[in-house]
N, C-alpha and C positions, 0 to 999 in steps of 0.2 A: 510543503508541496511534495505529492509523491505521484504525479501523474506516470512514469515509468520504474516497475518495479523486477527491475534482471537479476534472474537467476543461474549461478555455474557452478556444479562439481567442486564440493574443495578435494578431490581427489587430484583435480586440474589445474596448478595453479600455474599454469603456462597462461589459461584464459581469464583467470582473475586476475593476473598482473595485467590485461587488457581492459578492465575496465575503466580508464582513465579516457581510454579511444571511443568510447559508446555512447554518452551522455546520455545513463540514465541518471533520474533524483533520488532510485533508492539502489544500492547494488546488494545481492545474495550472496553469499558464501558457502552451499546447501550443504553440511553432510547427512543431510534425511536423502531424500528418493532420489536425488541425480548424483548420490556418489553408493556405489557396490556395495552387500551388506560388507564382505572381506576386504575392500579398503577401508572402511571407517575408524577403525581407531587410527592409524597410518595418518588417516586424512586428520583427524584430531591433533594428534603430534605434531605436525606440520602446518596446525593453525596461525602457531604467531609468525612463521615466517611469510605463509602466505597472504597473510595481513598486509604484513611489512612490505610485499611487492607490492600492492597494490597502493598502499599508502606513499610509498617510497615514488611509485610511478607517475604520481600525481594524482592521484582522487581524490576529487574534493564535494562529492556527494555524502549520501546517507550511507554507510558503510554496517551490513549484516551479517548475521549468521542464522543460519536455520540449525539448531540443534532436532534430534531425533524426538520423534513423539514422548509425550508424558509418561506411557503406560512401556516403554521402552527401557532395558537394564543402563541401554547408554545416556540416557536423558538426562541425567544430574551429572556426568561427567563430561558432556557437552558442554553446559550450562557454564560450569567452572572454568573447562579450557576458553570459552567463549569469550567471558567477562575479564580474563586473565588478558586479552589481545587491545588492541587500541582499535576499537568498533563501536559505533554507537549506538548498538541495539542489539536484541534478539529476539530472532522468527522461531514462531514456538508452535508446529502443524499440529492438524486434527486436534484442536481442541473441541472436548464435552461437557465440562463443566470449568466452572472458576476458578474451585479450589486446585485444578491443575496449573493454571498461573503461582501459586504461594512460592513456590520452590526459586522459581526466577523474581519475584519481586524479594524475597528474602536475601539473593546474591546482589541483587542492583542496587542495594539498598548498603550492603556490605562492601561492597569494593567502591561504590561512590561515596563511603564513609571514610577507608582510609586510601582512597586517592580524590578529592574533588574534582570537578568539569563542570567547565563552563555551562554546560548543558547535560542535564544528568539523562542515563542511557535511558531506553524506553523498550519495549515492548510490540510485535506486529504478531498479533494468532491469527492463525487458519481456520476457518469454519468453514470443513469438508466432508463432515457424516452429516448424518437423518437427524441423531440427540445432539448434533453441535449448532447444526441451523434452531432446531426446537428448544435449546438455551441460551439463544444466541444475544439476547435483549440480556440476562442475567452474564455472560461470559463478558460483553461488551461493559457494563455500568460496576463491575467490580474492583479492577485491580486498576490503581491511581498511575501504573505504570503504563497502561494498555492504551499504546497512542493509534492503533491505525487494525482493521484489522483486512483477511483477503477472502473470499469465496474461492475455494477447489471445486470446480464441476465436475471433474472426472471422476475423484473421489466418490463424490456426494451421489455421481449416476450409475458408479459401479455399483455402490450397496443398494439403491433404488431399483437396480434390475431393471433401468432404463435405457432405453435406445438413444442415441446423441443424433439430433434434427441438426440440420444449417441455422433453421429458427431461433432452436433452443427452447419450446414450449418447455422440454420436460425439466429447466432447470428454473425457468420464471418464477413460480413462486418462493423457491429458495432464494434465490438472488434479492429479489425483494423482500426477504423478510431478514438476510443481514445488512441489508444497507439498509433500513430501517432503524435496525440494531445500533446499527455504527451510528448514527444519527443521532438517534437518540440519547446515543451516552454522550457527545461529540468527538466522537472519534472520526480519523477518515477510516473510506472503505474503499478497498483496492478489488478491482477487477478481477472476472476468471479469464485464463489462460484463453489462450489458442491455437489448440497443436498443431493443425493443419498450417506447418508453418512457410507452407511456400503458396498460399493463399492470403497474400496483401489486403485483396479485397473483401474477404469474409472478414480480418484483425480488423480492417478500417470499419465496416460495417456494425461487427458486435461490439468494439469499443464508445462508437458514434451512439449505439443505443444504450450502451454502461452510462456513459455522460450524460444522459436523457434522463434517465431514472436519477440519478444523483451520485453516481458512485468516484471517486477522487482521484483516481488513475487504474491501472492495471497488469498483470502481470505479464511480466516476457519473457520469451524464450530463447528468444535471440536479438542479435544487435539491432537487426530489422524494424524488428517488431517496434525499435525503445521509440526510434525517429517518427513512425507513424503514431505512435499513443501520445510521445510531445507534442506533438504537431494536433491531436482531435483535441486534447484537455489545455491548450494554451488557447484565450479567445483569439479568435480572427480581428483584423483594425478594422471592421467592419461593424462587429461587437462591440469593440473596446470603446469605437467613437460614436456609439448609442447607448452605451451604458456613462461614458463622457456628459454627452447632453442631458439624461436625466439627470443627472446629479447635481450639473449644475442648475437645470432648470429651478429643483426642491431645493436647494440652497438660496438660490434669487427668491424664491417665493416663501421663504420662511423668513429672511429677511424683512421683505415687503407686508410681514403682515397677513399673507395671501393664505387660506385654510384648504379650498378646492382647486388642485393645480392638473390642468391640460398640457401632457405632453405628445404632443403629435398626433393625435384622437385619441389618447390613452388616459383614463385617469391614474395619476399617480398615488399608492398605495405604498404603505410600509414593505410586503412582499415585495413588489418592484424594486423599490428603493433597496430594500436588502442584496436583491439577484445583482445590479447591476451595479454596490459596489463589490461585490466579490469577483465581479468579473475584473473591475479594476485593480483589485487586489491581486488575483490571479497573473495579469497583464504586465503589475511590476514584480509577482516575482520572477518570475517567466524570464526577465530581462537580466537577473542578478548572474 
């Protein structure tokens, strides 16, 4: 479950040792775009202790790091310091093709060799240019490590030479053609941002229509934001106890022998069946 996906400067780990206060499902560690090009290696050095606050402070979510882009001199020594810390994953932005994954599935694959875990580390890429959206079906179905991945629209609207609407027309088609992506490999697909971050009701709104289209949470910017994206991607007990009755309905009636089952004027269909139990999947983990 990664319905809240917070981002903080590892420049800053005054606000990383805070993420225990926030209740996101996945927390960021960034040293890409929200730590200065002249702190970064500073912020790299300072990796595992910054870890260590956080871990030490109590977090007990999905704990990340965003190392610097693939085409970047720092990328592979990010990688390394990364995998070195007790985190279990890594954010790997603007990805364009696959083969830019090899480098991190090669170290994940290495340091869960001579340290095991419970849960071997995993993988979240960025698909934020023009050729990351247009490889985004190949970027998504290749690398066995690539659990989740996120839409950047500001990225993707800079290089497009597009104007950013309240709507969001100019990003529609890219957004739906990685959550498609993600889909299809079965990956989750995490939300685009939204900066405008003293507008609640614009986060609530484009998050409310991320969940429409199918996409698994979203990205934050602030503690704010984390409460309002739990709260759109956790079902309502309004949900939970209509997706409750179908289930059991098709369970009483596959018992029964029953092949055509009416639930509430609705016929019941494998899709139905499918949405609503995810939604009860959803509902208990929501609760963990």
């Amino acid at each position: 479950m990664m319905r809240s996906f917070l981002l903080a400067p590892a420049n800053r780990p005054d606000l990383v040792a805070k993420f225990p206060r926030f209740g996101a499902d996945c927390c960021v560690i960034d040293l890409e775009d929200g730590t200065p090009f002249a702190d970064k290696v500073r912020a790299r050095e300072m990796l595992a202790e910054t870890v260590g606050k956080a871990r030490n402070g109590g977090y007990h979510g999905l704990l990340t790091v965003r190392v610097n882009l693939p085409s970047s001199p720092l990328y592979l020594d990010d990688v390394a310091a990364a995998l070195a810390c007790d985190i279990d994953g890594i954010v790997v932005p603007k990805l364009e093709s696959a083969d830019e994954l090899f480098p991190v599935a090669h170290w994940i694959r290495r340091r869960d060799a001579e340290a095991p875990r419970r849960r071997p580390r995993f993988v979240i890429g960025g698909i934020e240019s023009i050729r990351g959206v247009l490889n985004a079906v190949a970027i998504c179905a290749t690398s066995p490590h690539l659990d989740a991945v996120y839409f950047g629209a500001e990225d993707f609207t800079a290089e497009m030479g597009a104007r950013r609407t309240r709507g969001g027309v100019e990003v529609a088609t890219a957004r739906g053609m990685v959550v498609m992506a993600a889909k299809a490999a079965g990956v989750l697909a995490i939300d685009q941002a939204v900066v405008d971050i003293r507008d609640d009701a614009l986060f609530t709104e484009d998050t409310l229509s991320g969940r429409d289209m199918g996409f698994d949470g979203k990205t934050c910017v602030t503690p704010g934001q984390v409460k309002l994206a739990n709260a759109a991607y956790t079902p309502t007990s309004e949900e939970h106890d209509t997706a409750r009755r179908l289930v059991d309905t098709y369970e009483a009636a596959m018992r029964n022998g029953i092949g055509t089952i009416d639930f509430e004027g609705k016929m019941i269909d494998a899709p139905l069946l499918k949405r609503a139990q995810k939604v009860l999947d959803l509902s208990a983990a929501s609760c963990k």
